[in-house]
N, C-alpha and C positions, 0 to 999 in steps of 0.2 A: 504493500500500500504506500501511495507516496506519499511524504510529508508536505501539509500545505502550513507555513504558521497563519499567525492569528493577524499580523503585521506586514506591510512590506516597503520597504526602504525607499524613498521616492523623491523625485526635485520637483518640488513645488513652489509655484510662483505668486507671491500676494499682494503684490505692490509694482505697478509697472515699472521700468527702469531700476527693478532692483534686482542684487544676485538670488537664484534660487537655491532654496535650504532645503539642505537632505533632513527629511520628515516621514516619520513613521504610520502608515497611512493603512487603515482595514482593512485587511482582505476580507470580501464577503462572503460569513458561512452556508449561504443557499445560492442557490443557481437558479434561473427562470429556465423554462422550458426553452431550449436552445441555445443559452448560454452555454460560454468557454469562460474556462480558468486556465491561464497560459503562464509559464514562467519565461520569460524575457531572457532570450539568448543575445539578441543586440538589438541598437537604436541608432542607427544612423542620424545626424544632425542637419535637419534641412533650414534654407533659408526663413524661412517662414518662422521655425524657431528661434531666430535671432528677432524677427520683426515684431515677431507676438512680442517677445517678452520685454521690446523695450514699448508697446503699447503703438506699433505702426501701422497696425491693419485697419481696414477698413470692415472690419468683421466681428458680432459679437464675442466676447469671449468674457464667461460667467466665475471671475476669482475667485477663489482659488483654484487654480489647474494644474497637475501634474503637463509638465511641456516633455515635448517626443511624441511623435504620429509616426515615425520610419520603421517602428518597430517588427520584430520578429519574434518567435517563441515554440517552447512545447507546451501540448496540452498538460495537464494536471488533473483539471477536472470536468464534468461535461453536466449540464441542466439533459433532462428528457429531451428527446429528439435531436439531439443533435451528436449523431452518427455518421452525420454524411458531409462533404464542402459543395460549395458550391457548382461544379463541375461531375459531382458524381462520384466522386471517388471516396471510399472509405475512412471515416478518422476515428482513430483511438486512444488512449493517454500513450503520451511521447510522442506523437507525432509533432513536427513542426508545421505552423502554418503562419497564412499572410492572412489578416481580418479589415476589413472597409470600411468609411463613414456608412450610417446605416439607409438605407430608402424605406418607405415603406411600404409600396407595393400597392398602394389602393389609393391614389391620388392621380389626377391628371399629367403628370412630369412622370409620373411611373409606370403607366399603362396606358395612356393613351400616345404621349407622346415619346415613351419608350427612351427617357431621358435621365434616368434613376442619380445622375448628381443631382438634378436640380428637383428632387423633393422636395416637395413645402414641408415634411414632417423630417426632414434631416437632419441627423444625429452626428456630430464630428469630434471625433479624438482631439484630446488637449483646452477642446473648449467648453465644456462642461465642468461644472466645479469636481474636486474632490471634498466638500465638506460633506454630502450627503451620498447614500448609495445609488451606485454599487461602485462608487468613490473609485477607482484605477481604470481610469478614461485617462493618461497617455503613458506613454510610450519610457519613459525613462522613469521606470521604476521596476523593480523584481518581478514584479506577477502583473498581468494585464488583464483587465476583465471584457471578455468579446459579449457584445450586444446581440438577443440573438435576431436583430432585423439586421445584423452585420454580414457581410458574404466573407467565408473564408476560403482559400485559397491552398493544400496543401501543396507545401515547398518539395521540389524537387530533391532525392535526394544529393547529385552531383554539384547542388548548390550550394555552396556554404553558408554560413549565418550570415555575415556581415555583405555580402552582397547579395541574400534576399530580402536583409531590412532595403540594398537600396531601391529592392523593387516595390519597393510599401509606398510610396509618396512620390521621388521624383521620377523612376522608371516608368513608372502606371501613368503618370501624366502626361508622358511623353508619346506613350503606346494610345491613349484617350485622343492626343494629338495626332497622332499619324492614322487613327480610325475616323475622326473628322474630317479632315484632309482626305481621305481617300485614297485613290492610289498613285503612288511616285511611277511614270513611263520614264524609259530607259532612255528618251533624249532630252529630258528635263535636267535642268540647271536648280540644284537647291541651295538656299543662300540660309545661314542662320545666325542669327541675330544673338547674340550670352555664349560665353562661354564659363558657367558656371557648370553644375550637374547637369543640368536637365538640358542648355547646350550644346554639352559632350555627347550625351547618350543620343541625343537626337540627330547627331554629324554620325553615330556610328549606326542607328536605325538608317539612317536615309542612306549610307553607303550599301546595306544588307540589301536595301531593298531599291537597287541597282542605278539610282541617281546618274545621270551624264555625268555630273559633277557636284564636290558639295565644298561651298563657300563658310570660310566660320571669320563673323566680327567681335572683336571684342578684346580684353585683357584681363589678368599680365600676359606676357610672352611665355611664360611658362606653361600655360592653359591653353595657350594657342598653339604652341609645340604639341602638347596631349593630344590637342584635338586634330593636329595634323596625323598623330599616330591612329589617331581612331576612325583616321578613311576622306577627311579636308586635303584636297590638292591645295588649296588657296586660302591662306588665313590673312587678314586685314587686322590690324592693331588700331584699336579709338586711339592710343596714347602717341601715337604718329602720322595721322592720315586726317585732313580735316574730310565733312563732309562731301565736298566737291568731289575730292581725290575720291574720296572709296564709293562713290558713285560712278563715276571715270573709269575705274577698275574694275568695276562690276558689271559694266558695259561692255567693257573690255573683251571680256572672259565672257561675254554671251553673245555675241552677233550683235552687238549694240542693243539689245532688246532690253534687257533685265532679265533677272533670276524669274523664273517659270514659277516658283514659290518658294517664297520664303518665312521661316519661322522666327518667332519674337520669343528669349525667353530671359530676355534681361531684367525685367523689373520699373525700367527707368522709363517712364511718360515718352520723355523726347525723341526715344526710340521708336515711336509709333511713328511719327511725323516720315520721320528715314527709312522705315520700314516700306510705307507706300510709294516713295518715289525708287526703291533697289527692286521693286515688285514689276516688272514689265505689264504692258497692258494685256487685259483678259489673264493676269494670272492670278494667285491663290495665294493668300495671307491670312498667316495662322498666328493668333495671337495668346499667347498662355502666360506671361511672366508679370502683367499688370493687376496685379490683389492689393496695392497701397492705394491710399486716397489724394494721391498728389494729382494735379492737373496737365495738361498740354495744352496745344492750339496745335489744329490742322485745317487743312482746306478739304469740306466734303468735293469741292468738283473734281481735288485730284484722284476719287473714287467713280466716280461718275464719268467723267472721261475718259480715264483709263479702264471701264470696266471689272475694275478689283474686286474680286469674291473678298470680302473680309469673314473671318470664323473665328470668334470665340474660339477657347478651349478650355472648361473647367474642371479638374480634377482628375479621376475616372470609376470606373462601375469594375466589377468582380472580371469581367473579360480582361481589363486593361492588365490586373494584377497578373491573373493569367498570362498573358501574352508577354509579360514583363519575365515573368518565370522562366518561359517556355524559351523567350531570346534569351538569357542567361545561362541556360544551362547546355542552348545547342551553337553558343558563338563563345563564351569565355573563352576558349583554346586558341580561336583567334583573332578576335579582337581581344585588348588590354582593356575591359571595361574594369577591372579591376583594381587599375591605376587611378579612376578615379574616386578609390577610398584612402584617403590619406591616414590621419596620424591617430590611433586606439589610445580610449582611453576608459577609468574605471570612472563609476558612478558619484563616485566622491570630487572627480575634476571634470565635473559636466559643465561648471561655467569657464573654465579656462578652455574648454575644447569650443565653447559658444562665443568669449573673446577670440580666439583665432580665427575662428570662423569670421568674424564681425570685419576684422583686420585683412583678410583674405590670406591668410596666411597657412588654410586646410581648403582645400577644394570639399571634400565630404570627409569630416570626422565622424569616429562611432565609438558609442559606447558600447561597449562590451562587457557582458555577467557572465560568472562564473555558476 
């Protein structure tokens, strides 16, 4: 029988802009009907964990919250019915699995328009308090409690832990992005915009999935070397190139047209503006890395003259996690998606892995339990 305790060690945040304190937080002794009890193998650190916790989102978030959504784990313990993941395949205590914000299945975003992020009754990791039950809603604490409107995802086993937390958040997102987008043909020019996480993975999805060519903007140079490792013939540095130029150059390297599509996953407003003009006309703009509440200015005619599909991308649904798996466990050998996990750390130096992070100084840090 495994040992569950009563407790479980956790970074909790209660005060915007302040460091989060390792806090001893209930483990809940019942389970609903479909619930998971998971112990926390690792927590990869996404950006958004920096933004929440200094209070930068544009998004509810109910204080006190365990911070970590990248998480991964084995089960421990299971509520009624829940034997199976979402995909069909069998789980049982020690399996490893991936779990989702939750949808609920009986709303118009979730069956009519077949859109399961964007439930009106959606449930997100991190943002939920932990003062009341079933209190271990995220990710950077010992035991995780899975919702049972959650989809889980059992982990491959060729996957290791710390690169299937990174398919918990930024992978999924990506993979959510490249299912909106539709399909990349083989003499498309893809241009991508961050070179953060989710613009790594997305230079080496679009490579897999046989891009003419794929473009990465962005910085430092050292993210921009990765990203050349992970399948960019042409990377572009913001920190050297004014606009004009990496417009020039982007023309360059297309038949004068612009990139056929291109992906946004920098964060930064102003990158929208730049985004539509590196976009040739009649092509496809995917826009995923704008969740702050900063502003821009653009010109809608340069949408309308040039014919630009523009596409949200929010988050993703239990496919996305899948498909995130299923690229990880049948490309690591050759792609280096693995490089972009950087520096381990334990749960006691979770805000120095969040200052690095803040600093740019960890591409993707993880925490790691033993």
């Amino acid at each position: 029988m495994t040992f569950i305790p009563k407790t479980s060690r956790a970074a909790v945040l209660r005060y915007f802009g302040k460091p989060l304190q390792i806090e001893d937080v209930p483990v809940p002794e019942k389970l609903e009907p479909g619930a998971l009890l998971v112990k926390t193998t690792a927590c990869s650190v996404c950006g958004t964990d920096v933004h929440l916790s200094g209070g930068g989102l544009a998004l509810k978030v109910d204080l006190p919250v365990i911070i970590g959504h990248e998480m991964t784990g084995r089960i421990v313990a299971m509520g009624e019915n829940a034997s199976r993941d979402s995909v069909g395949h069998d789980l049982k205590i020690g399996d490893r699995i991936l779990w989702t914000h939750t949808s609920c299945g009986s709303c118009y975003y979730c069956t009519v328009a077949k859109q399961p992020t964007l439930c009106e009754n959606r449930r997100a990791y991190m943002y939920e308090t932990m003062a009341r039950y079933p209190y271990l809603l995220g990710g950077f604490s010992e035991y995780g409690y899975v919702l049972p409107q959650s989809g889980r995802i059992k982990v491959p086993d060729a996957v290791p832990d710390d690169l299937a937390s990174l398919c918990s958040c930024a992978f999924r997102s990506v993979m959510n992005a490249m299912n909106n987008l539709g399909e990349i043909e083989a003499h498309e020019h893809v241009l991508i915009q961050g070179v953060g996480p989710l613009g790594l993975l997305a230079t080496a999805v679009a490579r897999a999935r046989g891009a003419r060519s794929v473009t990465a903007i962005g910085s430092p140079q050292t993210r921009l070397e990765l990203a050349a490792e992970l399948g960019a013939e042409n990377t572009l540095s913001i920190d050297n190139s004014t606009h004009a130029e990496r417009l020039e150059t982007v023309r360059s390297l297309t038949g004068g047209r612009g990139a056929d599509i291109v992906l946004e996953f920098t964060g930064h407003p102003g990158a929208f503006g730049e985004g539509l003009e590196l976009v040739r006309k009649g092509g496809r703009y995917v826009v995923v890395g704008q969740l702050g509440d900063k502003e821009t200015v653009i010109k809608p005619s340069t949408i309308v003259k040039n014919n630009i599909r523009v596409i949200g991308s929010f988050s993703g649904d239990a496919r996305s996690y899948w498909q995130a798996l299923e690229f990880a466990a049948q490309h690591q050998d050759q792609i280096p998606i693995h490089k972009i996990l950087t520096g381990r750390y334990r749960l006691d130096e979770v805000n120095t892995a969040l200052d690095r992070m803040r600093r740019y100084e960890e591409v993707k840090p993880v925490i790691e339990f033993t």
